[in-house]
C-alpha positions in Angstrom: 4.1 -1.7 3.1 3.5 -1.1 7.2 6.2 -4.0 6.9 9.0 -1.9 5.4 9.1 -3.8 1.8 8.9 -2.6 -1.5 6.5 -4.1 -3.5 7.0 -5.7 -7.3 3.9 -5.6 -8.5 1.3 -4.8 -12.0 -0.3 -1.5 -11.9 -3.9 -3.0 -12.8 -7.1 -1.7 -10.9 -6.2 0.3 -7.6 -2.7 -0.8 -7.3 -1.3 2.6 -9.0 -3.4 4.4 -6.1 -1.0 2.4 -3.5 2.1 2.0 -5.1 4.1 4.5 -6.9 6.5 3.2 -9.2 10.2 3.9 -8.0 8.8 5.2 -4.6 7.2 2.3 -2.9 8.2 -0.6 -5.2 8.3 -1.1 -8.9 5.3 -1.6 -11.1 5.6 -4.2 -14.1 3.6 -4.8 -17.1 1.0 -7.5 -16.5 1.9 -11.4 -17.7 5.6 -9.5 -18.3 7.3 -12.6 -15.9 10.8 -11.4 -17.2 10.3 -7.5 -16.2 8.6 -8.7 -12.9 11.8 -11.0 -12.6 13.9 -8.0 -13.0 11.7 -6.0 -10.7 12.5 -8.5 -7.9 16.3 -9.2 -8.8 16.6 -5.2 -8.4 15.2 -4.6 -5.3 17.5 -7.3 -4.0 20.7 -5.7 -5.6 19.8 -2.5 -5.3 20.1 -1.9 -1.4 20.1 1.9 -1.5 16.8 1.8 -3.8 15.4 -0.6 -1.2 16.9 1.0 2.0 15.1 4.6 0.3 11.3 2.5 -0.9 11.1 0.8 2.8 11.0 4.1 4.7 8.9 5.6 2.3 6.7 2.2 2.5 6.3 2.9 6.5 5.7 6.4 6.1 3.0 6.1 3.2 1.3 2.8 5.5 1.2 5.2 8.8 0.0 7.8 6.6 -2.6 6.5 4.9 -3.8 2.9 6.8 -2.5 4.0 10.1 -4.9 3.7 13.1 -5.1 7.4 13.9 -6.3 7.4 10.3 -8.6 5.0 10.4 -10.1 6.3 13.6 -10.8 9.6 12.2 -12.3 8.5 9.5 -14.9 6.0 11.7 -15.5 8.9 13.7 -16.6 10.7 10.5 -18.7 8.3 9.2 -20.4 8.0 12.8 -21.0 11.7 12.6 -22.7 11.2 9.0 -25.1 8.1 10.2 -23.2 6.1 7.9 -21.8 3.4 10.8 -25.0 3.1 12.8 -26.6 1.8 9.8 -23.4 -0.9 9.5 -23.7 -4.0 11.6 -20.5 -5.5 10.4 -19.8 -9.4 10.8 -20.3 -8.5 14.6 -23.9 -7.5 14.4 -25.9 -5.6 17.1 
């Protein structure tokens, strides 16, 4: 999404949480290959869809996933004790 492109994708587990159908791609039914086909063939043709999706893409990526984001929210969890108990892959 941070990438400016509209997704074709299945709305199984979190993906409806990321991706709104019509917004920031188009959501198929799951083992549809036809409607996911037609997903993909319209975000080719459809250049004012696509032009419309990629900015809202970038926008929901900064907004959500952005760094300023993500900083706030380690600074949150640092506050709550919940980091200093995290060694990560890095350890300590």
């Amino acid at each position: 999404m941070a990438a400016a492109t509209p997704v074709p994708a299945t709305p199984v587990g979190a993906i409806p949480e990321i991706i709104e159908n019509g917004i920031h791609g188009v959501l198929v039914r799951p083992r549809d290959a036809v409607a996911l086909a037609d997903a993909i063939d319209t975000l080719i043709k459809d250049r004012r869809s696509l032009k419309r999706m990629s900015k809202a893409c970038v926008e929901r990526a900064r907004v959500r996933y952005g760094a300023a984001r993500n900083a706030t929210k380690a600074v949150i969890l640092e506050r709550v004790g919940v980091a200093s108990n995290y060694q990560g892959s890095c350890g300590k």
